[in-house]
Backbone as numpy.savetxt, mean C-alpha at the origin, in Angstrom:
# Nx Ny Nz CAx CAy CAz Cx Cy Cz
0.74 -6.49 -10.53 0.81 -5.29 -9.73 0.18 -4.16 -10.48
-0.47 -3.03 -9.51 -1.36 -1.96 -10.62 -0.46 -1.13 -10.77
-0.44 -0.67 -11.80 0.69 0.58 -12.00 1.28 0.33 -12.98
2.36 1.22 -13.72 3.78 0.88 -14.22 4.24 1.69 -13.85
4.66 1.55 -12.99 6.16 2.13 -12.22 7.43 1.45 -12.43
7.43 1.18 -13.67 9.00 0.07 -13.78 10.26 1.40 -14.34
11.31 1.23 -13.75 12.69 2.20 -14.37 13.48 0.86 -14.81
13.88 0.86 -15.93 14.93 -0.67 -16.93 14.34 -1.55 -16.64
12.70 -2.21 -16.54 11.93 -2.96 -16.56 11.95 -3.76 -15.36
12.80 -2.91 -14.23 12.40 -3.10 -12.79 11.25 -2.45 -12.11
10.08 -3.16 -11.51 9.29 -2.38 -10.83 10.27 -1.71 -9.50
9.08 -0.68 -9.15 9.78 0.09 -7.46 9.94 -1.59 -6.44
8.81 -1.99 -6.41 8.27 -3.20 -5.09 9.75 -4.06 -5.26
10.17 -4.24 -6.42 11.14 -4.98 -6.92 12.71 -4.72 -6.38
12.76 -3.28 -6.51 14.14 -3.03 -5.96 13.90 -2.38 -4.78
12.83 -2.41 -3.74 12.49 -1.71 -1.97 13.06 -3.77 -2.30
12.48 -4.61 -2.82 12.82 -6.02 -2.13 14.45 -6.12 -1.99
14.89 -5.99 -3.61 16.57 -6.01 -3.63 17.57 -5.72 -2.47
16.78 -3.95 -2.22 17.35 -3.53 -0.98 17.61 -3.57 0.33
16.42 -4.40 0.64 15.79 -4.60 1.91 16.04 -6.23 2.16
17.31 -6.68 2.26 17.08 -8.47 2.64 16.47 -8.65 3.57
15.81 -8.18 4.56 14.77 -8.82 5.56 13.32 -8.05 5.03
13.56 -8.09 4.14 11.78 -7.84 3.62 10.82 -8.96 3.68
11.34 -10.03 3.27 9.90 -11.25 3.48 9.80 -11.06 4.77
10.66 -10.84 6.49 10.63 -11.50 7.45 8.54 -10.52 7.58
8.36 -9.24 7.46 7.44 -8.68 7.45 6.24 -8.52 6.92
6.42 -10.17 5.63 4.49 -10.32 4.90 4.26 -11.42 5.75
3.61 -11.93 6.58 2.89 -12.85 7.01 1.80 -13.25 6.33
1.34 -14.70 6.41 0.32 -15.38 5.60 0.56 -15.14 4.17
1.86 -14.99 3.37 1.72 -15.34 1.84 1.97 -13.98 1.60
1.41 -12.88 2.21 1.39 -11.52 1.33 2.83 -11.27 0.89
2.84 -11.33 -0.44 4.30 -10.26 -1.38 3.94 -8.42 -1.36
5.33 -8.50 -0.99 5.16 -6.93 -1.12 4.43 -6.50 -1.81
4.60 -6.77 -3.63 3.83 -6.53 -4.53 2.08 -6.51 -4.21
1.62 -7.75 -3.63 0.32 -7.47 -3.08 0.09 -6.37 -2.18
0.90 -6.01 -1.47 0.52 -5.19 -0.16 0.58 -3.62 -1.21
1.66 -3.47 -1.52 1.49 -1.74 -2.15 0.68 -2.15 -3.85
0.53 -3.14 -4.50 -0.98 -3.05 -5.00 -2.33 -2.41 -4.52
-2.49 -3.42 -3.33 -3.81 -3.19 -2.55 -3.66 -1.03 -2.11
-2.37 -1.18 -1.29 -2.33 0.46 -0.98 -2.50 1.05 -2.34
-1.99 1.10 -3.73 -2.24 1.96 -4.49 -3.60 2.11 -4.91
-4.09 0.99 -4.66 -5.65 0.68 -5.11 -6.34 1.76 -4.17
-6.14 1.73 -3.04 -6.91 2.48 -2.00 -6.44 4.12 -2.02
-5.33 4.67 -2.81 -4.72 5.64 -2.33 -5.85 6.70 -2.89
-6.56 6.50 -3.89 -7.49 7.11 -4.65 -8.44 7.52 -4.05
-9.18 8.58 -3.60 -10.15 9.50 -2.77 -11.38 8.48 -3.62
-11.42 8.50 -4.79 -12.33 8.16 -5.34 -12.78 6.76 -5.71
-11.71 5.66 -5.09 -11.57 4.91 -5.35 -11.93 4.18 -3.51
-11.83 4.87 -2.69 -12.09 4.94 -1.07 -13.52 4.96 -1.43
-14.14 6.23 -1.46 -15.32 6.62 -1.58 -16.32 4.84 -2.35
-15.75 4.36 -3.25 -16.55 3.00 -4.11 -16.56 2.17 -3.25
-15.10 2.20 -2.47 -15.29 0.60 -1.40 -16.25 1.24 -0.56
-16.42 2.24 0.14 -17.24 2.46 1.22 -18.51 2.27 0.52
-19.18 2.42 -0.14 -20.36 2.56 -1.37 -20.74 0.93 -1.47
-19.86 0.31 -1.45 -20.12 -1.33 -1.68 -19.76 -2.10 -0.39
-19.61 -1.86 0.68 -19.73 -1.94 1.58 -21.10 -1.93 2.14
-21.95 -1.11 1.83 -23.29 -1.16 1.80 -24.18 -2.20 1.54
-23.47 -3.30 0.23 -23.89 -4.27 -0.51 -23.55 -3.51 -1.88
-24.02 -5.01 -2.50 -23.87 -5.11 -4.12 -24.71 -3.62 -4.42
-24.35 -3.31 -5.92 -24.27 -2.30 -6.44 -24.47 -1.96 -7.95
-25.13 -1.27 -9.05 -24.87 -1.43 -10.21 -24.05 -0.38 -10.95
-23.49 0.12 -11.79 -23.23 1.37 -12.21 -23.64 2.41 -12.05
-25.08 2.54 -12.46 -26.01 3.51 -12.24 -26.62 4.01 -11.21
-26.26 3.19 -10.33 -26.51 3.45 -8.88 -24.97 4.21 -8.34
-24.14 3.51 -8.28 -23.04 4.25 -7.66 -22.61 5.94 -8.76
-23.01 5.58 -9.76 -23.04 6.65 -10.53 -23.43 8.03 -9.89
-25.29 7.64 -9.49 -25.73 8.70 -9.11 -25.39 9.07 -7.38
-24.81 7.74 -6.90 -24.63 8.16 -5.26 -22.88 8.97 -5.19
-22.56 8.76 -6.45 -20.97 9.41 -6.11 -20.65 10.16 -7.00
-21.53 10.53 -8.15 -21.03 11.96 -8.88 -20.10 11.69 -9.84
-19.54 10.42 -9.93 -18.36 10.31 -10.70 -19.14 10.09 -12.33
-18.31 10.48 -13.45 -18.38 10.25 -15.02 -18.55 8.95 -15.37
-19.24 7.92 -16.07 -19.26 7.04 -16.53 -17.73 6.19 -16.81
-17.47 7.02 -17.69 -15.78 6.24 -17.89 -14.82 6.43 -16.68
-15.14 7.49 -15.60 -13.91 7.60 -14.36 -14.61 6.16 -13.75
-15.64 6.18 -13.49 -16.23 4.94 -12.53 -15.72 4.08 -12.96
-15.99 3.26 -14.25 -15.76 2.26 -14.84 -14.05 2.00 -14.85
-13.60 2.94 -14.98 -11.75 3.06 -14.67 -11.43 2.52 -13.60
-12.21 3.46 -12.28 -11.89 3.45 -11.00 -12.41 1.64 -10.60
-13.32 1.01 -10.74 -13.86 -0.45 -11.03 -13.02 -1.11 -11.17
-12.38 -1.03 -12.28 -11.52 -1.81 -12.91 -10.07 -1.90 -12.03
-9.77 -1.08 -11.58 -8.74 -0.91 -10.57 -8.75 -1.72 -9.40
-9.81 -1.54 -8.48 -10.01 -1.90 -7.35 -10.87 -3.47 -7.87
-11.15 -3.84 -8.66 -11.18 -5.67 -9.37 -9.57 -5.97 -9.58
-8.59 -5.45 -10.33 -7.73 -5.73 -10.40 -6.58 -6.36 -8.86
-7.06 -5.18 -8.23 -6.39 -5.57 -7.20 -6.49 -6.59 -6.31
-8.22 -6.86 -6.65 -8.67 -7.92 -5.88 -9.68 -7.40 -4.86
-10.11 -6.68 -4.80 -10.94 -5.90 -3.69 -11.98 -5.89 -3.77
-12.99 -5.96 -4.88 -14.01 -5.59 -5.75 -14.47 -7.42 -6.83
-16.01 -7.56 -6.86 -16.00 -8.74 -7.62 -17.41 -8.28 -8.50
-17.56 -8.79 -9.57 -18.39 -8.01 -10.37 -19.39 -9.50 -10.96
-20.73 -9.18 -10.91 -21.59 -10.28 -11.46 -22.29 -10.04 -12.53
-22.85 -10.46 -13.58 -23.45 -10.38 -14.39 -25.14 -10.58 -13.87
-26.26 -9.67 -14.26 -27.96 -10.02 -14.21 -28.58 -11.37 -14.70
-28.80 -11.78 -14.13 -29.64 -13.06 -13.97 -30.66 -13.22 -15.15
-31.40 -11.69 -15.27 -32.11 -11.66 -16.38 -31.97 -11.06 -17.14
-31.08 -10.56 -17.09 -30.51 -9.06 -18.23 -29.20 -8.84 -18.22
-28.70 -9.96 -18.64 -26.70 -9.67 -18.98 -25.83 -8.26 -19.35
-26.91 -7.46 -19.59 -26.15 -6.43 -19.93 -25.99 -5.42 -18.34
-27.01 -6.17 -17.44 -26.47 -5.14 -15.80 -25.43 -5.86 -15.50
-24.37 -5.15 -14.75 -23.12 -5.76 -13.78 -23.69 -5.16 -12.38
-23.68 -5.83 -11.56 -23.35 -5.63 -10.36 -22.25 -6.09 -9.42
-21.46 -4.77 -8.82 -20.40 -4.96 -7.86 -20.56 -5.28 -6.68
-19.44 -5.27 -6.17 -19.64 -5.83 -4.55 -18.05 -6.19 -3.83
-18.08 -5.34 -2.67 -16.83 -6.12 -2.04 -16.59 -7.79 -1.78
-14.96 -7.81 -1.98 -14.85 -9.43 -2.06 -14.58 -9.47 -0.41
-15.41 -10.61 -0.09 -15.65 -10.32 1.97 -14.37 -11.05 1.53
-13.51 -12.49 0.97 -12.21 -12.45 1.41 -10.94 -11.57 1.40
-10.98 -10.91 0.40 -9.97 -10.44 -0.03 -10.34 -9.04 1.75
-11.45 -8.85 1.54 -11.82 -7.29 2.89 -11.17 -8.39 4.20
-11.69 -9.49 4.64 -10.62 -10.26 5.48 -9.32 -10.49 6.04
-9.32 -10.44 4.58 -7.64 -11.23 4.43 -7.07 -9.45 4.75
-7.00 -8.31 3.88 -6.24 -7.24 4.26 -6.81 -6.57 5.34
-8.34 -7.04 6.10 -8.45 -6.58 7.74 -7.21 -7.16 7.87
-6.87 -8.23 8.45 -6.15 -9.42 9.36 -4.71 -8.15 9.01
-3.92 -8.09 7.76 -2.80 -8.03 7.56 -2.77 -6.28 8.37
-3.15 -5.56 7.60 -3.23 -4.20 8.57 -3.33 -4.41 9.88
-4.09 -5.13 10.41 -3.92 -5.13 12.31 -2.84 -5.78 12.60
-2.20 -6.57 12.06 -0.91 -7.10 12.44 -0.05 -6.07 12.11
0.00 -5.30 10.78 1.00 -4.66 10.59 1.06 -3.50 11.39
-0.16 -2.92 11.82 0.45 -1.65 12.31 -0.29 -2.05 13.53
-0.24 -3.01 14.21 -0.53 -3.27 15.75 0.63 -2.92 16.44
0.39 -1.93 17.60 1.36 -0.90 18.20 2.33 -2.13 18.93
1.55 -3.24 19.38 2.40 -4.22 19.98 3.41 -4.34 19.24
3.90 -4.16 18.01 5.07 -4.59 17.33 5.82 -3.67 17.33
5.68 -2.41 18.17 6.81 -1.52 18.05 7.66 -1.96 19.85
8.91 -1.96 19.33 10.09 -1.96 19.98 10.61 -1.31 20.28
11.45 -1.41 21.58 12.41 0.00 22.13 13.81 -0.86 21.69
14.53 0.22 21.31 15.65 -0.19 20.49 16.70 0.77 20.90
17.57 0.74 21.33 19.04 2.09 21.32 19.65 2.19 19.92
19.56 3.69 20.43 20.33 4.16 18.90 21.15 3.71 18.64
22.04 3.32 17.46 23.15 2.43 17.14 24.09 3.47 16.55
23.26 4.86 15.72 24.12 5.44 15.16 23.80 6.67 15.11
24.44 8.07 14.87 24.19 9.28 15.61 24.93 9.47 16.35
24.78 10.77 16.26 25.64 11.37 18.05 25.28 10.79 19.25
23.83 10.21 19.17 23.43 9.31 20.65 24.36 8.05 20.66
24.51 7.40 19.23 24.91 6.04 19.65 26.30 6.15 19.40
26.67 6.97 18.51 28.19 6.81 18.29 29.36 7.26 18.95
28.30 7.97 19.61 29.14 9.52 20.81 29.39 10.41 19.65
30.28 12.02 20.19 30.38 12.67 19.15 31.91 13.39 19.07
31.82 13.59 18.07 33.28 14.23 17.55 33.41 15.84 16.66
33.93 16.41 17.09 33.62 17.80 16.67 34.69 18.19 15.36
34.17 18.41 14.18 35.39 18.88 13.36 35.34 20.45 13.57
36.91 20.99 12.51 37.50 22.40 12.42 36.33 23.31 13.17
35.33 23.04 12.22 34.12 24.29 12.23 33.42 24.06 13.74
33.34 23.39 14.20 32.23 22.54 15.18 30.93 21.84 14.88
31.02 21.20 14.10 30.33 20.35 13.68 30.29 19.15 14.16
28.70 18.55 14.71 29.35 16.67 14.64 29.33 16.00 13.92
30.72 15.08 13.99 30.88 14.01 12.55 30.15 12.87 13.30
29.30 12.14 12.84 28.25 11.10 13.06 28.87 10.20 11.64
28.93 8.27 12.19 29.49 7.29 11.07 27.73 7.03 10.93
27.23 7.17 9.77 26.41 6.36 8.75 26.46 4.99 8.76
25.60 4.35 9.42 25.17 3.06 9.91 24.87 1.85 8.78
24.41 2.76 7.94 24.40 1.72 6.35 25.22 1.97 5.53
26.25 3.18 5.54 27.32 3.36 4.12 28.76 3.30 4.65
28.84 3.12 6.33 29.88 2.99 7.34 30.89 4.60 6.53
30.20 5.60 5.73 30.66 7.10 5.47 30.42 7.94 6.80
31.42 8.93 6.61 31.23 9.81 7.83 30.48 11.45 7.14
28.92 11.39 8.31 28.96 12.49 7.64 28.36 13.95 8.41
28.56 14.98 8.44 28.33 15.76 9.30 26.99 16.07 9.68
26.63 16.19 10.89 25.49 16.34 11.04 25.62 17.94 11.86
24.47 18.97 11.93 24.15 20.34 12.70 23.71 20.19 13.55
């Protein structure tokens, strides 16, 4: 996973899983959470957007994306390394001159997270659902002040709502 985001050598992805027991029901085809907010952190980067769109174009060398995106030698090469890590990005060595790399989007990996984004946020998967909890679902109850006391659906605590 890219990052260290670990608190007592738990990552975040690690305890959203702990918390969440129907978390697998929502990766289809293999994806772990961990892959999915990898790939998002990979992308969250303006500058790191800007490279995939850039290689999208086709393969690519340093010095080329260098001069088409303004970025510093070592930010590029950072930002590279990121979006390879994640899997997004595949890097070749010159045929006649080992010392060029050329990049390039990986068409599976651009596939594989097309497919998962249109499933995930395909509007078909949203549901009409009744409130379960709230003043809509719980009905309401007025304390001293006039306040409504609403029961908390995950801590079964009562707690006032305005």
């Amino acid at each position: 996973m890219i990052g260290s985001d670990r608190i007592g050598g738990v990552t975040h992805a690690t305890r959203w899983m702990q918390m969440n027991s129907e978390a697998t029901r929502v990766w289809p085809d293999g994806c772990a959470p961990e892959d999915v907010i990898g790939i998002l952190r990979a992308l969250a980067d303006p500058n790191r957007l800007r490279i995939v769109d850039f290689l999208m174009q086709g393969d690519s060398c340093n010095c080329e994306l260098n001069e088409n995106l303004g970025l510093p030698p070592n930010l590029l090469s950072h930002h590279l390394r990121v979006l390879r890590e994640a899997g997004l990005t595949t890097s070749r060595r010159d045929a006649v001159d080992g010392r060029w790399i050329y990049y390039s989007v990986d068409r599976d990996a651009a596939a594989r997270w097309r497919s998962w984004f249109e499933w995930f946020l395909d509007p078909g998967r949203v549901q009409e659902r009744a409130v379960l909890c709230g003043p809509e679902g719980m009905g309401t109850a007025r304390d001293e002040r006039g306040l409504v006391q609403a029961d908390s659906c995950a801590s079964g605590r009562r707690r006032r709502c305005g």
